[in-house]
C-alpha positions in Angstrom: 64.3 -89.4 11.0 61.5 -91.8 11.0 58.1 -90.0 9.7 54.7 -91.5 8.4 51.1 -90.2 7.3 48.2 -89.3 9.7 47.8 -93.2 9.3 50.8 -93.9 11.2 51.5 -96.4 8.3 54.0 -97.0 6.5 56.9 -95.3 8.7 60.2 -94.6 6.5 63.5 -93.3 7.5 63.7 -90.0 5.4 66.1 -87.0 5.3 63.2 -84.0 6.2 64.4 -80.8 4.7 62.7 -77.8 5.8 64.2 -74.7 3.5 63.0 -70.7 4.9 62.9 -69.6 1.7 62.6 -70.0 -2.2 65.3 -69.6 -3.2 66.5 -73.0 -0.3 64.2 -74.8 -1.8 65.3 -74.6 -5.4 68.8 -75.6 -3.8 67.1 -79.0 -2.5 66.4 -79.8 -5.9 69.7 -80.9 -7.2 70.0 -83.7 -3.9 67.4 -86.4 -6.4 63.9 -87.2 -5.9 61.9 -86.1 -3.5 58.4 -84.9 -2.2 56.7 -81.4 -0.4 54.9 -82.4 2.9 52.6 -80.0 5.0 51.2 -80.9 7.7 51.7 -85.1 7.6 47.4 -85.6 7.3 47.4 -87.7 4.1 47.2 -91.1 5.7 49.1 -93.1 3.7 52.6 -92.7 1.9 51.6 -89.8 -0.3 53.7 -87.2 1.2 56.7 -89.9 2.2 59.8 -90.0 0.1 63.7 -90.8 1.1 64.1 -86.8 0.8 61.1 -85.4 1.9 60.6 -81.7 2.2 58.7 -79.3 4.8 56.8 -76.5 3.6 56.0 -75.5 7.1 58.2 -72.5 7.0 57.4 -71.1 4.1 54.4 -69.5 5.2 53.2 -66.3 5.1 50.1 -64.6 3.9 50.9 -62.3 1.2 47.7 -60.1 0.1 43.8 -60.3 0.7 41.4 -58.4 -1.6 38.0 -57.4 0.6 36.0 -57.1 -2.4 36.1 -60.5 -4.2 37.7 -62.5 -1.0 41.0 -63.3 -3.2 43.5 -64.5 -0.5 47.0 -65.1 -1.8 49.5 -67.2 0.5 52.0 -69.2 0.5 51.9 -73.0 0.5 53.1 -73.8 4.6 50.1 -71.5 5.3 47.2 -74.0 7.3 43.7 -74.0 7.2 43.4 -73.3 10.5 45.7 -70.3 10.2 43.1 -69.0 7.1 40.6 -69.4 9.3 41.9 -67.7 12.5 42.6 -65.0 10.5 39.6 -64.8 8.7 36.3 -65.9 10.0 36.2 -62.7 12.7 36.7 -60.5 9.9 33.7 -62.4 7.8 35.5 -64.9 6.0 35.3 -68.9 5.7 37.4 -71.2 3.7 34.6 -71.9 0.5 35.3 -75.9 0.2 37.5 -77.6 3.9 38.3 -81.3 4.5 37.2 -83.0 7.6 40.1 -81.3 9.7 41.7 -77.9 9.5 45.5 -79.1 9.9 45.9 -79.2 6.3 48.2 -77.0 4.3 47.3 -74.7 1.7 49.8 -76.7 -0.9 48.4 -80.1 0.3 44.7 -79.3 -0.4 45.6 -78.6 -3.7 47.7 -81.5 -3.6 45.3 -83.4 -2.9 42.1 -81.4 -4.6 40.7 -81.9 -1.0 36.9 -81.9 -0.6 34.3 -81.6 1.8 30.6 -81.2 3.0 29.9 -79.7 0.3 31.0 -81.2 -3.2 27.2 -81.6 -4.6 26.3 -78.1 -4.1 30.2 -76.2 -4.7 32.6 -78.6 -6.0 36.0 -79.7 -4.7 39.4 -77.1 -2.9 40.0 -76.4 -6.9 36.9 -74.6 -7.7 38.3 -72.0 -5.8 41.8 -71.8 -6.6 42.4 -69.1 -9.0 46.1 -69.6 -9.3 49.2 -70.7 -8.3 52.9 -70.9 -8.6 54.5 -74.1 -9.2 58.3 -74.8 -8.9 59.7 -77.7 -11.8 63.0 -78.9 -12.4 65.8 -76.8 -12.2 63.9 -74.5 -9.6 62.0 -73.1 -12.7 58.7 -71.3 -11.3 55.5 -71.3 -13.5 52.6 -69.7 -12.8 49.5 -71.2 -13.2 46.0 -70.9 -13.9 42.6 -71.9 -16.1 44.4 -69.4 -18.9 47.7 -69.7 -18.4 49.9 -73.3 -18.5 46.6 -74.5 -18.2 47.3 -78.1 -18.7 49.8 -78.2 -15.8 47.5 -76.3 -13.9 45.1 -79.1 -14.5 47.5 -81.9 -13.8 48.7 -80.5 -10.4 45.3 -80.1 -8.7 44.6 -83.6 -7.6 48.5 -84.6 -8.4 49.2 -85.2 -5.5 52.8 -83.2 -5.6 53.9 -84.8 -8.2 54.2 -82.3 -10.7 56.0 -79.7 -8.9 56.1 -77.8 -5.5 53.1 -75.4 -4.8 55.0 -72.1 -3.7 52.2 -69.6 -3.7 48.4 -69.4 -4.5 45.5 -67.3 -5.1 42.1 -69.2 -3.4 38.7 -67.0 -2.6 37.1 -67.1 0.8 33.3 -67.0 0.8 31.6 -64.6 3.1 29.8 -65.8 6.1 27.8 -63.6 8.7 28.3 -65.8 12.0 30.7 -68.7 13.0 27.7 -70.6 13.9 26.2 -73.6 12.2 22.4 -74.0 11.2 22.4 -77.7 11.3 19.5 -80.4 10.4 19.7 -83.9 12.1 17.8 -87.1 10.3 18.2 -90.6 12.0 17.7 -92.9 8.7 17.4 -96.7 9.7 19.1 -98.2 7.1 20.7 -97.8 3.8 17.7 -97.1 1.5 16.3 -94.3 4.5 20.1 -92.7 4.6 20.4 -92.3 0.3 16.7 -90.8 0.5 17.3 -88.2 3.1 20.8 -87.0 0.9 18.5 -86.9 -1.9 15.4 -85.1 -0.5 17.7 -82.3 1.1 20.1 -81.9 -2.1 19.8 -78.2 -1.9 21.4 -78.5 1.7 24.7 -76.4 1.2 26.7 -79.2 3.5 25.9 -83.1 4.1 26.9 -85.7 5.1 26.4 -88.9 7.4 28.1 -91.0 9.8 26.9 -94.3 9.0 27.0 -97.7 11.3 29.3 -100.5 9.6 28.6 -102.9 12.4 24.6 -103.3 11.9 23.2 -105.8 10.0 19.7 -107.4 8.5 17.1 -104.7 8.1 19.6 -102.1 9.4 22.1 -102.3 7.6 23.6 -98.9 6.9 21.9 -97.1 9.5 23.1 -93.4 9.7 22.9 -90.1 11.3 22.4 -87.8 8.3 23.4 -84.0 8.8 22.8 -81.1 6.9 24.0 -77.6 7.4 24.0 -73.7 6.5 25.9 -70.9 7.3 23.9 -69.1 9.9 22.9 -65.6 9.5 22.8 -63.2 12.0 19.0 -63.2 12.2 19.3 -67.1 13.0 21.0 -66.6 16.1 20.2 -65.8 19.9 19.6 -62.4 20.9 22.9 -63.5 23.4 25.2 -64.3 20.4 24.5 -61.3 17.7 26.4 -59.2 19.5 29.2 -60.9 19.0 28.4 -63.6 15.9 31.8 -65.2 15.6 32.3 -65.6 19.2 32.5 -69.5 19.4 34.1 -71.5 22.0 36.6 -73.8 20.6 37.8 -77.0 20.9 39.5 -77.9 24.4 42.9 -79.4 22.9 42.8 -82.5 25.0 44.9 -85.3 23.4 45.7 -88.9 23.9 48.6 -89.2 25.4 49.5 -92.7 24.6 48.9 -95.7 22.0 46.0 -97.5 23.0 46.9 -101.4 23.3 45.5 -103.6 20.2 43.0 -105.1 21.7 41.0 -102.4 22.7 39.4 -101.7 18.5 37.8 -105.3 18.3 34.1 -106.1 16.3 32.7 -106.4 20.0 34.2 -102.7 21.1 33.4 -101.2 17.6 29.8 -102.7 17.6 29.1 -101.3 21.1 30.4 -98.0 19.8 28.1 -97.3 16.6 25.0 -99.1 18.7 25.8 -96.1 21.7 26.5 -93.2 18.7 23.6 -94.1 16.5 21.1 -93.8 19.9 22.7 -90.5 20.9 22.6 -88.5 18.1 19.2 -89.9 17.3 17.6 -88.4 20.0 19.3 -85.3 19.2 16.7 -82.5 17.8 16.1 -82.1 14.3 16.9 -78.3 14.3 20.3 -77.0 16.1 22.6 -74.3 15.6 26.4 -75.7 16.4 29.5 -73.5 16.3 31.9 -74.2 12.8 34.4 -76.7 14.8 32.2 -79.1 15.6 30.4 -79.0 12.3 33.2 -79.0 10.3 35.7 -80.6 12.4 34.6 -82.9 15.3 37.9 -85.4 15.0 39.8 -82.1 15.7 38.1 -81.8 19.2 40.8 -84.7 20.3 44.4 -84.4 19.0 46.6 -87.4 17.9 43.3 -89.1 17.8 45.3 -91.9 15.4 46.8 -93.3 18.5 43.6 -95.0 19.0 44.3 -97.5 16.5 47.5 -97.9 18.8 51.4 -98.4 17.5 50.6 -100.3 14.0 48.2 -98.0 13.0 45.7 -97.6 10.3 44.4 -97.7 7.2 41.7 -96.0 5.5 39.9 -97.1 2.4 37.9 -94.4 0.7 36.4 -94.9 -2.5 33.2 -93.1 -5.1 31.1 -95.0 -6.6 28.6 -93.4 -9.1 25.2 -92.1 -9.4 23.9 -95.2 -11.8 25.2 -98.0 -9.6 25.8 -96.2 -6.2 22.8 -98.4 -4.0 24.2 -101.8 -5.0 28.0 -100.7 -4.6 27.1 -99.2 -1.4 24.7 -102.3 0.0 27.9 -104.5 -1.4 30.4 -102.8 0.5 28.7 -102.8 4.0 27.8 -106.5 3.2 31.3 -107.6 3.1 32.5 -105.4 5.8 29.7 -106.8 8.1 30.9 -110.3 6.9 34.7 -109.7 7.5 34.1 -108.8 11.3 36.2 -106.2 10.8 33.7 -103.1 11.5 35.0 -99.6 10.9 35.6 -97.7 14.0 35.1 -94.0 12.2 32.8 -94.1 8.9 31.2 -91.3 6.8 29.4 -91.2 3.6 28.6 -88.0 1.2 27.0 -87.4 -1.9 29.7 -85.8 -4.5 28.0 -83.7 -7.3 29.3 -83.2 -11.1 33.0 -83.0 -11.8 34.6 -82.9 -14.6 38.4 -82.7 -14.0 41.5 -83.6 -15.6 42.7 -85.9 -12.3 40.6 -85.0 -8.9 39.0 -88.0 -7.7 35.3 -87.3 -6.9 33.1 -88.0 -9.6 29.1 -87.5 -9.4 27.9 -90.1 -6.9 28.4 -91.2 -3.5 32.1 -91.4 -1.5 32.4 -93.5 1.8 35.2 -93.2 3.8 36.0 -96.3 6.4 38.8 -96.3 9.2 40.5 -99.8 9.6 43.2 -101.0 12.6 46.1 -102.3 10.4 45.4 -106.1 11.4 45.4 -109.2 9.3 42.2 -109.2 8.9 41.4 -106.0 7.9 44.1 -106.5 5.5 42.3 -109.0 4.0 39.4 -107.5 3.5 41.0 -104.7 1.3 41.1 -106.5 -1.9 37.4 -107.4 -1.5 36.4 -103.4 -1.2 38.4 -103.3 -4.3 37.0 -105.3 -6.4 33.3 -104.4 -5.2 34.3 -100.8 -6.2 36.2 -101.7 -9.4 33.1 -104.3 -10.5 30.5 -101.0 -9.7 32.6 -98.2 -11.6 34.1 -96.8 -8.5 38.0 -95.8 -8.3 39.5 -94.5 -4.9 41.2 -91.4 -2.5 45.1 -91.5 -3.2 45.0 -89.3 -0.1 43.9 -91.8 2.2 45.6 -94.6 1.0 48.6 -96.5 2.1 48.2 -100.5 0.5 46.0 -100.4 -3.3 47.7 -102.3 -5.8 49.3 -100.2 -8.8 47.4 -102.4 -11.3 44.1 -101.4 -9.5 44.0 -98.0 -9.8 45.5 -97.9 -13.2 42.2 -100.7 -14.1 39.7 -98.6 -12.5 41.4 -95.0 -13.5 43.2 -94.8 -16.4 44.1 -91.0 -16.1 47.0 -92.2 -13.9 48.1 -93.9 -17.0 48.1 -90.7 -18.8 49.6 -88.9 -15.5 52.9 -91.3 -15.6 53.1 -90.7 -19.3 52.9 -87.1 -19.0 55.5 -87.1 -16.0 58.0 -88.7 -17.8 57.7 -86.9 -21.2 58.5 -83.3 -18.7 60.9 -85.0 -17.1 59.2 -84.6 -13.4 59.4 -88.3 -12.7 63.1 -88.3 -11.4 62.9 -84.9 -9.6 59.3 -85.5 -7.7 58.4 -88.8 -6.0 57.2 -90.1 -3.0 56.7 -93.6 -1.6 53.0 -94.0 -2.8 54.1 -92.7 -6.5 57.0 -95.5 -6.8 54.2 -97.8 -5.3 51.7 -97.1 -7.7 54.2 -96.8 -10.8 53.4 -93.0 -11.3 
């Protein structure tokens, strides 16, 4: 069948497997090379390969301790399913992405991160251990004590050390599904950096930010903050019943929007109406955990916007020492290319020291681009802006960076290939973004 990321590009014929059980999957792994794929919402060609194989079945929740929040599951589990499960009983994933259709095995894949990466740290902070089937169907558990180094290589190794079977993350207790959330309307770039700063201690941040505007306003941005709420925060209405939160409707686009539709004039008129309506939003609100956490999730197969070619999105870090003038260089071009970004977010990412996860202690922006030629070529620009500032880039969101770019601007990928082929996982686990890359 013909699959493809969340990007809708590239598309590849592939044989999709989708084993019931363990011992199915070990089975698959005499066919060649191939890759584990949740729930498709990398964007690019991370979870693609000729043999790609569904996890999807395989899972099932397997034990849940009350007392430290342990949850052990298997790797087909979703964050959504977590969550469903869960947050009435008191219970909230401790680090989510930006949408809850993510397997368990992809955000360790992936060493997802979120709102929160200053004050928590990335999906791996909280991942005690796991289970990891290698050649021959071997299975290895492992942790920060046991087959650490593997365990190090795999989160943020993009399933290309093995396939995540099982694993051991903690919840965090939370005492309400609701959202204590902080709105700031910053101006421009300089006002938007300043308000992450001043409200560091903010448990969750982030900001949409306006790639369209220009001169003086260049960067503008709704900055939000967030806590969990505690009971004591809420309504007299809503204690009662604290995790009683309408969800999202489940509307969907039903079609592919025709190309014309995302142009500079459509984009512009976009971020000039969503920068005026959030700004008049109050400062103080509470808002239920969806549409903190996931707004994009309010509107399924929300990639068909971008219509039948698709997308592509670049997201890179640049650091602390050189994050201002990365930043201010990045929006510059964009705003020069014509070729605004439609959906746009930046976050401040806090210390990590980690042998392959890709946030490193500065600021991450994350840009949505239609897959048209000009867009296309603005990609090498972004590049080199983020390689010239120390910056490297999301392997989960992308579908076009040259090999020799990442392995310029991250040499750990170097040392990741190495490693691959000295164990031998090269010619059992690949995907189309690993032969791209030469990993």
């Amino acid at each position: 069948m013909q699959i493809s990321g969340w990007g809708r590009y590239p598309r590849i014929q592939a044989k999709l497997s989708t084993p019931r059980s363990e011992a199915a999957l070990a089975a698959l792994l005499d066919g060649g090379p191939l890759i584990a794929r949740g729930m498709g919402r990398a964007y690019g060609d991370s979870a693609l390969a000729a043999h790609t194989v569904s996890m999807l079945r395989l899972n099932h929740m397997i034990d849940f301790d009350p007392q430290t929040g342990q949850l052990v599951a298997e790797a087909g589990v979703t964050l959504q399913e977590i969550i469903t499960a869960f947050l009435p009983r008191g219970w909230f994933l401790s680090v989510t992405p930006g949408t809850q259709f993510v397997s368990l095995g992809g955000a360790i894949a992936a060493d997802v991160h979120g709102k929160n990466h200053h004050s928590e740290g990335a999906f791996s902070a909280f991942v005690d251990w796991f289970d990891l089937m290698g050649p021959g169907g071997t299975v290895t558990r492992c942790s920060r004590t046991e087959n650490k180094e593997l365990f190090g290589w795999t989160l943020g190794g993009m399933g290309l050390t093995g396939i995540v079977l099982r694993a051991a993350i903690r919840l965090k207790r939370v005492h309400s599904g609701w959202i204590r959330q902080t709105t700031i309307a910053a101006q421009n770039l300089d006002q938007a950096l300043a308000a992450f700063e001043d409200t560091y201690s903010a448990t969750y941040s982030m900001a949409w930010i306006d790639c369209a505007a220009t001169g003086d306003t260049m960067g503008r941005s709704i900055v939000m903050n967030g806590e969990h709420a505690l009971r004591a925060d809420l309504p007299a209405t809503h204690r009662a019943r604290p995790f009683d939160i309408p969800g999202h409707s489940g509307k969907s686009i039903p079609f592919d929007f025709p190309g014309f539709v995302l142009n500079p004039w459509s984009v512009r008129a976009f971020n000039e109406f969503y920068f005026r309506m959030n700004a008049r939003k109050p400062a103080q609100s509470l808002v239920g955990w969806e549409n903190f956490f996931y707004p994009l999730d309010a509107v399924r197969d929300w990639n068909r916007i971008y219509g039948r070619k698709g997308f592509m999105q670049f997201q890179c870090v640049v650091p602390l020492d050189s994050h201002a003038e990365g930043l201010r260089a990045i929006l510059d071009a964009i705003s020069r290319s014509g070729a605004g970004s439609f959906l746009a977010v930046l976050k401040r990412f806090g210390a990590q020291d980690s042998r392959l996860s890709f946030p490193m202690e500065g600021y991450t922006l994350a840009l949505d681009f239609p897959m048209t030629t000009r867009a296309l070529a603005l990609m090498p620009e972004l590049d080199r802006i983020t390689a010239d500032h120390g910056g490297r880039f999301y392997l989960a969101k992308d579908s076009r960076l040259p090999a020799q770019t990442l392995l310029d601007t991250d040499p750990r990928w170097q040392k990741f290939a190495a490693m691959r082929r000295q164990k031998g996982l090269a010619g059992q686990f690949a995907s189309a973004q690993s032969e791209r890359l030469g990993l």
